[in-house]
Gaussian input, Z-matrix of N, CA and C with variables (Angstrom, degrees):
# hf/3-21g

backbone

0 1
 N
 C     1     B1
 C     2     B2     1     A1
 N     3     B3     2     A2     1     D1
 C     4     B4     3     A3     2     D2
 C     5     B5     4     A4     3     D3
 N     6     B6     5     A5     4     D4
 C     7     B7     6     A6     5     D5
 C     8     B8     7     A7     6     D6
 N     9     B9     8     A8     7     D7
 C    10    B10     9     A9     8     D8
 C    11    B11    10    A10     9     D9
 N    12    B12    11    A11    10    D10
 C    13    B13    12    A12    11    D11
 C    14    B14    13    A13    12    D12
 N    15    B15    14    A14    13    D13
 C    16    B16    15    A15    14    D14
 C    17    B17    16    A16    15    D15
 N    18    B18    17    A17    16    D16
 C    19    B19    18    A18    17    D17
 C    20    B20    19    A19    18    D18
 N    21    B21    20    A20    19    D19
 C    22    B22    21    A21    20    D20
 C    23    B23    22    A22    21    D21
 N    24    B24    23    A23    22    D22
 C    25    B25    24    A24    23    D23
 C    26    B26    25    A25    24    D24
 N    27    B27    26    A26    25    D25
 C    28    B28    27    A27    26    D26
 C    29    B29    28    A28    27    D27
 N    30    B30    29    A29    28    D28
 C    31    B31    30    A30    29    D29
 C    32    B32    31    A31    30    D30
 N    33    B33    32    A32    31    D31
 C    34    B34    33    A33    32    D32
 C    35    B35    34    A34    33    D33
 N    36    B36    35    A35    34    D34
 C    37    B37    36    A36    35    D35
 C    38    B38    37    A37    36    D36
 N    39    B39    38    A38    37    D37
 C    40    B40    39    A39    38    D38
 C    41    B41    40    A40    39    D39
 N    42    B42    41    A41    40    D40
 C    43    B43    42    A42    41    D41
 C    44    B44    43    A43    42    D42
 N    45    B45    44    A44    43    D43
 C    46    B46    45    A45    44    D44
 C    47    B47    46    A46    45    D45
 N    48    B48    47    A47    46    D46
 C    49    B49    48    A48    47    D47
 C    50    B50    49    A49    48    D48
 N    51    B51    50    A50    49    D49
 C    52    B52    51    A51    50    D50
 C    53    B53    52    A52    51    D51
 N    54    B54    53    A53    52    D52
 C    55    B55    54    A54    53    D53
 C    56    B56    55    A55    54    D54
 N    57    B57    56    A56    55    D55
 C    58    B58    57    A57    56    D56
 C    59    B59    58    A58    57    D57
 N    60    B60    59    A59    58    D58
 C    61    B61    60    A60    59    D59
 C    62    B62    61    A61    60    D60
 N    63    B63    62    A62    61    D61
 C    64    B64    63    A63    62    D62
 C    65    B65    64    A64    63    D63
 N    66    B66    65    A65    64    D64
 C    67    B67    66    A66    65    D65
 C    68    B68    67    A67    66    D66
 N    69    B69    68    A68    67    D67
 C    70    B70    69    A69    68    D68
 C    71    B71    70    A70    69    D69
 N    72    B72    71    A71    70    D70
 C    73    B73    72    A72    71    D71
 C    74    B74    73    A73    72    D72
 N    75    B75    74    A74    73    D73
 C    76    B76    75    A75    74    D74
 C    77    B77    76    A76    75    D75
 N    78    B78    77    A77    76    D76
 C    79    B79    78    A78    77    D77
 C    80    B80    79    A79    78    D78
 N    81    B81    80    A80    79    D79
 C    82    B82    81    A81    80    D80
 C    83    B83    82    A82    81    D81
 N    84    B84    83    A83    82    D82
 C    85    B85    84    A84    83    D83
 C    86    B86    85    A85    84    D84
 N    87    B87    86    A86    85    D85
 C    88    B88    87    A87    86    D86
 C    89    B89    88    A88    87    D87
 N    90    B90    89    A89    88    D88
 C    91    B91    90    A90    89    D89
 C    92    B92    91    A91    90    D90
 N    93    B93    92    A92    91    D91
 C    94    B94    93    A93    92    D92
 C    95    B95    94    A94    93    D93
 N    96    B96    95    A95    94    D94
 C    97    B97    96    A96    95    D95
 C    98    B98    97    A97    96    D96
 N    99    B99    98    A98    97    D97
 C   100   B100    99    A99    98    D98
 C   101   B101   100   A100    99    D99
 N   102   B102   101   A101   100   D100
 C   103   B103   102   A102   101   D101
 C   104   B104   103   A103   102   D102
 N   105   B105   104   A104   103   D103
 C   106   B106   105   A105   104   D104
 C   107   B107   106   A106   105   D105
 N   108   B108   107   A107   106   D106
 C   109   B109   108   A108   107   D107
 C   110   B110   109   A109   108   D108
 N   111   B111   110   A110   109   D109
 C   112   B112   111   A111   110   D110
 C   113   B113   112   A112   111   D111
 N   114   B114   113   A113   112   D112
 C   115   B115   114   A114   113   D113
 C   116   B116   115   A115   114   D114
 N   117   B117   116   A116   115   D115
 C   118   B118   117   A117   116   D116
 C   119   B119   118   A118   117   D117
 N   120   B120   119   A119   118   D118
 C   121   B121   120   A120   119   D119
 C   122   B122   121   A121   120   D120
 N   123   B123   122   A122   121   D121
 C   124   B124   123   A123   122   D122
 C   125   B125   124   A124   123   D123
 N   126   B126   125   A125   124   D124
 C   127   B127   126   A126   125   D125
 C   128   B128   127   A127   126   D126
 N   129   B129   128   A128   127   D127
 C   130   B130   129   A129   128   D128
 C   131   B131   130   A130   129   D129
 N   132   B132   131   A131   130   D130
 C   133   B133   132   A132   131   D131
 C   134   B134   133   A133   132   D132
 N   135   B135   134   A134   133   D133
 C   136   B136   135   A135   134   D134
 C   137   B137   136   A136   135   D135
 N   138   B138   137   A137   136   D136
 C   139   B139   138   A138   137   D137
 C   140   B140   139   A139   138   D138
 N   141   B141   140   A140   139   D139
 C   142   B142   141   A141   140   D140
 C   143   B143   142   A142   141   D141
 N   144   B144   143   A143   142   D142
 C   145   B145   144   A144   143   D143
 C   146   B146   145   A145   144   D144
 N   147   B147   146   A146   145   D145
 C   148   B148   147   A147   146   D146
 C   149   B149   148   A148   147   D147
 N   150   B150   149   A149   148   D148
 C   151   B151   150   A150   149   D149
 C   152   B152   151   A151   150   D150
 N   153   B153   152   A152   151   D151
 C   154   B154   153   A153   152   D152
 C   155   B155   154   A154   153   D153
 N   156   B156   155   A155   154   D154
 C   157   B157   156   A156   155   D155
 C   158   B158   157   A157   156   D156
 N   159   B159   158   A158   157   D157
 C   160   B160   159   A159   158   D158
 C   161   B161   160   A160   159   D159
 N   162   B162   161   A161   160   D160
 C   163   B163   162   A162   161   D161
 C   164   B164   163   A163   162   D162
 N   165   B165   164   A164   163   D163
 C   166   B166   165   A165   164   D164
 C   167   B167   166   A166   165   D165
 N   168   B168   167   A167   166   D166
 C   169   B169   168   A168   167   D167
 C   170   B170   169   A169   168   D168
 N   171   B171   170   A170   169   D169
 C   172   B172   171   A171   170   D170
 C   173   B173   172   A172   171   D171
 N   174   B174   173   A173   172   D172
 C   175   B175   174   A174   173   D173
 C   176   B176   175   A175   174   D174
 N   177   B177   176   A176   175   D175
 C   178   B178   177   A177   176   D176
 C   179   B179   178   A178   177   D177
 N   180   B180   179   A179   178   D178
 C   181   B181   180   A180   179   D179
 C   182   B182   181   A181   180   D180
 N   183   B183   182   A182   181   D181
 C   184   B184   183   A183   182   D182
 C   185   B185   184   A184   183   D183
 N   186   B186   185   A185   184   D184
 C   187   B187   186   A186   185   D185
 C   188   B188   187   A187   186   D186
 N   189   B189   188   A188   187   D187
 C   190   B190   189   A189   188   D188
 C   191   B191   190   A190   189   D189
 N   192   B192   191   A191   190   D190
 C   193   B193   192   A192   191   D191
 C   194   B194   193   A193   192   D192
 N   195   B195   194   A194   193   D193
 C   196   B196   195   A195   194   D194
 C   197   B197   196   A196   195   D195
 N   198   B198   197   A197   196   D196
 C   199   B199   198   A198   197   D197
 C   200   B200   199   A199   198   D198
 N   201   B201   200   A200   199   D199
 C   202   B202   201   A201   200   D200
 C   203   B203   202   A202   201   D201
 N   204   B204   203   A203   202   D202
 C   205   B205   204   A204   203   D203
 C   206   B206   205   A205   204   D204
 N   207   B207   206   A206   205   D205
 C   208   B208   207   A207   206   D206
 C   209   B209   208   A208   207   D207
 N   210   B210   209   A209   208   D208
 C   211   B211   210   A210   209   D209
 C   212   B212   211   A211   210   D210
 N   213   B213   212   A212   211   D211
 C   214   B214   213   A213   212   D212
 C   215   B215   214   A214   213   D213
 N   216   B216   215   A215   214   D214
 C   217   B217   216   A216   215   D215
 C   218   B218   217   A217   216   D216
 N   219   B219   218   A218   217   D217
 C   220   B220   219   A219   218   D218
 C   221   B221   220   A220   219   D219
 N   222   B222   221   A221   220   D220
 C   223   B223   222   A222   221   D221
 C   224   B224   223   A223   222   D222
 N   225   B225   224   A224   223   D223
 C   226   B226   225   A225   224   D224
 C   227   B227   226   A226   225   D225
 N   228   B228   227   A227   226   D226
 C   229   B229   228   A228   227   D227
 C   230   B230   229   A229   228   D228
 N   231   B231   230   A230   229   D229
 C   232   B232   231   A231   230   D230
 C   233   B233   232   A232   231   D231

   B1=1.4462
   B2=1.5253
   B3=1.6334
   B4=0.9205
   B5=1.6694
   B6=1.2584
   B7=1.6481
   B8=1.6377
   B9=1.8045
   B10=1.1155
   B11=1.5805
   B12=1.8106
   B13=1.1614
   B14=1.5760
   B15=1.7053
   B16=1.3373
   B17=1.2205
   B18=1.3643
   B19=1.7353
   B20=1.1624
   B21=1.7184
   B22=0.7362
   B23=1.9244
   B24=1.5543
   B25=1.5826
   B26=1.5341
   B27=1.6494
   B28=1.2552
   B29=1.4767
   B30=1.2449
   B31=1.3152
   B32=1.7033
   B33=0.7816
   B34=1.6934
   B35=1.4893
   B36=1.1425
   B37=1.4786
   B38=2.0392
   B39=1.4677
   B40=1.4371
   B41=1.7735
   B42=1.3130
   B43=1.5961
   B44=1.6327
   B45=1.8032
   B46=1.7993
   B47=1.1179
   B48=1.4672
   B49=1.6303
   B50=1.9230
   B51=1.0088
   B52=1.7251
   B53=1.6517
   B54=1.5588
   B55=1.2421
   B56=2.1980
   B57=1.2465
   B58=1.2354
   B59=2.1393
   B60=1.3892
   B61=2.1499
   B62=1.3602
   B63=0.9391
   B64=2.0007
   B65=1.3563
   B66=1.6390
   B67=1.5343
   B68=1.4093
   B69=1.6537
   B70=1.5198
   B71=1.4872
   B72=1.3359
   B73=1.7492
   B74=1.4441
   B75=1.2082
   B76=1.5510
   B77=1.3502
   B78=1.0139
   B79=1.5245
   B80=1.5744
   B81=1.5145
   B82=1.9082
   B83=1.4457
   B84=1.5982
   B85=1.8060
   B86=0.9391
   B87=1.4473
   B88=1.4042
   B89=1.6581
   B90=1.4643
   B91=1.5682
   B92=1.4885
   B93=1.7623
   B94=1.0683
   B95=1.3455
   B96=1.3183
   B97=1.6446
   B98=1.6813
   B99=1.7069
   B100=1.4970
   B101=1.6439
   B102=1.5531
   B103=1.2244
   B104=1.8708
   B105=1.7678
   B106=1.4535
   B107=1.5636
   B108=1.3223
   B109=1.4769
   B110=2.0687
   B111=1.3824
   B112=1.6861
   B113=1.1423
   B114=1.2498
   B115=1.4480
   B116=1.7639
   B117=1.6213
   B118=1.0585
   B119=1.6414
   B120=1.3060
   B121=1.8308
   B122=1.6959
   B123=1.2903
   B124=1.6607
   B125=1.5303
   B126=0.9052
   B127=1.8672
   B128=1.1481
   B129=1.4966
   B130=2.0159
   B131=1.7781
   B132=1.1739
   B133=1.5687
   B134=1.3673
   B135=1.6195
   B136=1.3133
   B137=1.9849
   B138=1.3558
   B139=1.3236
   B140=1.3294
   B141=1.3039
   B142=1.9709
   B143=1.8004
   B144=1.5562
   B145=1.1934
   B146=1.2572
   B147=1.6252
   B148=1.5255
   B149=1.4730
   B150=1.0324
   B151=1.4966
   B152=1.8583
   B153=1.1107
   B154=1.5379
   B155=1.7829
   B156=1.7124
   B157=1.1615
   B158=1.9862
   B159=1.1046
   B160=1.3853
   B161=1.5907
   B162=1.5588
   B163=1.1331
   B164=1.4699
   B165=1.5692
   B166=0.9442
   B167=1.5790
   B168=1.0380
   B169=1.7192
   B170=1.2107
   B171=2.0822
   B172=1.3085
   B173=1.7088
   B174=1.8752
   B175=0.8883
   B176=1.4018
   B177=1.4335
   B178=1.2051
   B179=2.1380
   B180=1.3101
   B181=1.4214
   B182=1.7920
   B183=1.7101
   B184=1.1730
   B185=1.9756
   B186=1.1822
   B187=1.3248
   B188=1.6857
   B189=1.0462
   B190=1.4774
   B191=1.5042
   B192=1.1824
   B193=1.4548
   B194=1.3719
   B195=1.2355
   B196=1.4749
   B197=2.1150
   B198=1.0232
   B199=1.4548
   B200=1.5732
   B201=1.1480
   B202=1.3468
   B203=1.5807
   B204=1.3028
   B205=1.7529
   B206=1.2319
   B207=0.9651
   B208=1.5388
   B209=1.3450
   B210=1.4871
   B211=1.6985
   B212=1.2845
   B213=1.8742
   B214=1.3357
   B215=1.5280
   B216=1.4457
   B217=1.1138
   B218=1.6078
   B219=1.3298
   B220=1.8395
   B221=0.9938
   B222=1.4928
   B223=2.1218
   B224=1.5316
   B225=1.6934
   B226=1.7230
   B227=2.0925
   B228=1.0276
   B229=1.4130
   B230=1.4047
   B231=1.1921
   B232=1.1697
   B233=1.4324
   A1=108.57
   A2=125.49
   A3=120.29
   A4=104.37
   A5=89.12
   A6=106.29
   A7=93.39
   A8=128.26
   A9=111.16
   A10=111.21
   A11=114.05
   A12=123.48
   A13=122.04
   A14=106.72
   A15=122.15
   A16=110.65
   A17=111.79
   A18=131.03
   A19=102.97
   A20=136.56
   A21=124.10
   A22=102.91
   A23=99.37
   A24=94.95
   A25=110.91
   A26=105.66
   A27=102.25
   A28=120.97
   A29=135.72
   A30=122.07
   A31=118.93
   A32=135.18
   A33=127.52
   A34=114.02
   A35=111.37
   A36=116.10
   A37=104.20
   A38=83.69
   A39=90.41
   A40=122.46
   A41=110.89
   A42=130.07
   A43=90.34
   A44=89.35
   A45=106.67
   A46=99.92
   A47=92.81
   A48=93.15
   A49=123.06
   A50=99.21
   A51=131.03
   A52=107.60
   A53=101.89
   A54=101.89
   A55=85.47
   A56=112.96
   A57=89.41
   A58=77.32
   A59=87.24
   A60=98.21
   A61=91.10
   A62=111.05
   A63=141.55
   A64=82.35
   A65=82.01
   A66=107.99
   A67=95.17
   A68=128.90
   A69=110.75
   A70=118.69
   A71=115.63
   A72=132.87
   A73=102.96
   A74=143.16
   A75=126.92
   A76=104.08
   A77=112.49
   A78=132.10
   A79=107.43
   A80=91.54
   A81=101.72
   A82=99.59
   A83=95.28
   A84=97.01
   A85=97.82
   A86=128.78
   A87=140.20
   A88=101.01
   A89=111.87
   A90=112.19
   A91=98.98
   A92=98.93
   A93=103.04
   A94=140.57
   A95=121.77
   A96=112.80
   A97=102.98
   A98=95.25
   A99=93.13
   A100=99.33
   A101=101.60
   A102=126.97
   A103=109.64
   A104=96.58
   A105=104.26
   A106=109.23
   A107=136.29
   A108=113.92
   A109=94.71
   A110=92.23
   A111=111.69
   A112=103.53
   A113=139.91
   A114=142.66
   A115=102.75
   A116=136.35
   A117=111.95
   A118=87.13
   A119=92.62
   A120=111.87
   A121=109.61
   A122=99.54
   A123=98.45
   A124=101.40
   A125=115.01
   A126=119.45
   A127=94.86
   A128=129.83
   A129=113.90
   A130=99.43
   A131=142.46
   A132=134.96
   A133=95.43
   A134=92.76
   A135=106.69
   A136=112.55
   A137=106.19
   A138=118.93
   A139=116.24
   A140=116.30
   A141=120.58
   A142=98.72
   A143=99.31
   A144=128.28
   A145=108.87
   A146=112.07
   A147=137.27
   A148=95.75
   A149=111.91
   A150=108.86
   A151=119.75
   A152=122.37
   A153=122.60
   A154=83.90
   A155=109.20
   A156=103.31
   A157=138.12
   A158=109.51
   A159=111.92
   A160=131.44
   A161=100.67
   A162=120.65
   A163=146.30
   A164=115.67
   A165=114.95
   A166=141.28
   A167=85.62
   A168=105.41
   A169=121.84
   A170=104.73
   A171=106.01
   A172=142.81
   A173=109.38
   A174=128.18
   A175=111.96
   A176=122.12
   A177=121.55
   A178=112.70
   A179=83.14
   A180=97.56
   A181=133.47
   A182=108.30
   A183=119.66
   A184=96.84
   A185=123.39
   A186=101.91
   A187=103.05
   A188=118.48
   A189=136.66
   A190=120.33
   A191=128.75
   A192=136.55
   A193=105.48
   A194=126.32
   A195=141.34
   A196=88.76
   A197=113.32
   A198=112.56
   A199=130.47
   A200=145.98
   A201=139.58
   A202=109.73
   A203=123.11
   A204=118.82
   A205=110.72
   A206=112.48
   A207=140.38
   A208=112.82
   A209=157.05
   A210=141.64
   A211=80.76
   A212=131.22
   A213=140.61
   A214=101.78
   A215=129.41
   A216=112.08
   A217=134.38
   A218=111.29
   A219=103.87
   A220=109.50
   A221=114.75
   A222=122.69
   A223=83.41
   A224=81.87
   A225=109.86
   A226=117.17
   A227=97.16
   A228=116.03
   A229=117.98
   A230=130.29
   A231=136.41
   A232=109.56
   D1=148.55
   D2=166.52
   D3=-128.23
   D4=165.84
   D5=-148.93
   D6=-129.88
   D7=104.29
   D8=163.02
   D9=-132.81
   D10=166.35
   D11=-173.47
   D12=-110.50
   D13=108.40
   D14=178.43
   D15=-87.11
   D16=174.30
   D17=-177.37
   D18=-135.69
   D19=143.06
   D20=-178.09
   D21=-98.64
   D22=138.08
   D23=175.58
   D24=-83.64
   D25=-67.60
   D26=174.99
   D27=-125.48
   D28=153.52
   D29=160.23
   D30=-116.91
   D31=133.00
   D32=176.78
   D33=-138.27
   D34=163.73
   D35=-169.79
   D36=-103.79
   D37=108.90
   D38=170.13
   D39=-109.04
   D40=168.34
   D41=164.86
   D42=-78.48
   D43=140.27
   D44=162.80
   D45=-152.93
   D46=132.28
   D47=175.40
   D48=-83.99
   D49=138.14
   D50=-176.99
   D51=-93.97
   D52=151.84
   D53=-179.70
   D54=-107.99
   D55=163.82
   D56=171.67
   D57=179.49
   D58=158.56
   D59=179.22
   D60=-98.41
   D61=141.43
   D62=158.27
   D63=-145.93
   D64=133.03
   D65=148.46
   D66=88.77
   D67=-12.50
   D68=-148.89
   D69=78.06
   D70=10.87
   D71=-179.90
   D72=-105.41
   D73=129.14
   D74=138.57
   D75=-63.15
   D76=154.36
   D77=-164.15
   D78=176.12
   D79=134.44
   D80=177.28
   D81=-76.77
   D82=152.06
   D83=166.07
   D84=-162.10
   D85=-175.99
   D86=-132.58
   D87=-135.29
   D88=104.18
   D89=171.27
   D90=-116.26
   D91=160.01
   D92=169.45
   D93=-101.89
   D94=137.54
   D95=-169.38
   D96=-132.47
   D97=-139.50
   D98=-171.05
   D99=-167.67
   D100=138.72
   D101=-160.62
   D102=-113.19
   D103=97.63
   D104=-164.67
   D105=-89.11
   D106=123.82
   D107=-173.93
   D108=-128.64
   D109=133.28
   D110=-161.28
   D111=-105.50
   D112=140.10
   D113=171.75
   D114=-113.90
   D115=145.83
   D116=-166.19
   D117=-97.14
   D118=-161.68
   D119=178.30
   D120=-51.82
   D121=-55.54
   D122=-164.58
   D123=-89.38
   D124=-8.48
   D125=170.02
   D126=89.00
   D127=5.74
   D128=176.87
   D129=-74.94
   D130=-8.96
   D131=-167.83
   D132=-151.83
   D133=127.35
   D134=153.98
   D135=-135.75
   D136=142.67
   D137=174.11
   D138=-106.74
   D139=151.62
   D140=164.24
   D141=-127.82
   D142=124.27
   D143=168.37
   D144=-99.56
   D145=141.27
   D146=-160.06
   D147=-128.76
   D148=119.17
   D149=140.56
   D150=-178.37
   D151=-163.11
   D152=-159.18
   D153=-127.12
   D154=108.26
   D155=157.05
   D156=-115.42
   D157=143.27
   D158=-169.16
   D159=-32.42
   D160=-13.78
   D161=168.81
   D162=-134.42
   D163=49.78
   D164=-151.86
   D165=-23.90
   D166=-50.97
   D167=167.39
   D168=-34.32
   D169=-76.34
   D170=168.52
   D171=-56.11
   D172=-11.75
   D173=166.28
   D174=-63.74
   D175=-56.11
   D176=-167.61
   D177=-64.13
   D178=-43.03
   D179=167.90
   D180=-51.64
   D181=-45.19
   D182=178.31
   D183=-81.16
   D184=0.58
   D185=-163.09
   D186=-127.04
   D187=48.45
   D188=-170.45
   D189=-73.02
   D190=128.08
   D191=-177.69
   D192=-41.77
   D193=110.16
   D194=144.86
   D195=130.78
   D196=-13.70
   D197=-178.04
   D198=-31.12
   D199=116.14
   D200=-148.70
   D201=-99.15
   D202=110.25
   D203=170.32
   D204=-106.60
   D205=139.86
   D206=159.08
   D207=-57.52
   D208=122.38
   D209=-166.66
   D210=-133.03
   D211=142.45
   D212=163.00
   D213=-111.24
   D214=122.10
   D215=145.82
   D216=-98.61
   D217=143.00
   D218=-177.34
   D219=-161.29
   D220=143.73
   D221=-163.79
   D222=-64.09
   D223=129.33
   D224=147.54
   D225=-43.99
   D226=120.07
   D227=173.20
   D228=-99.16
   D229=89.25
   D230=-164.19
   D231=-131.12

């Protein structure tokens, strides 16, 4: 396993589009989530994570400019 340490640069709250039925239609629409972008330790990698979380609030909150993560990587076990 490897084990590395990001920073968070920015996080902001974006629109993503969803597939979702109204009406009995699939139809795209617009939920809201949040757009995390990580710089690692030595500044050679940075990532942006997408996704729609259950709590907006606390998302925005746990994911604060200069914030420190821990990243594990390890083969999928499936």
């Amino acid at each position: 396993m490897i084990k590395l340490k990001y920073f968070v640069h920015t996080a902001s709250q974006e629109d993503f589009t969803a597939k979702a039925t109204v009406a009995g239609v699939e139809r795209d629409v617009k939920v809201p989530g949040l757009a995390v972008e990580m710089v690692s330790e030595d500044g050679s990698m940075s990532h942006t994570f997408r996704f729609v979380p259950d709590d907006m609030e606390k998302a925005v909150a746990a994911f604060e400019p200069e914030s420190a993560f821990i990243v594990s990587i390890a083969p999928a076990k499936d």
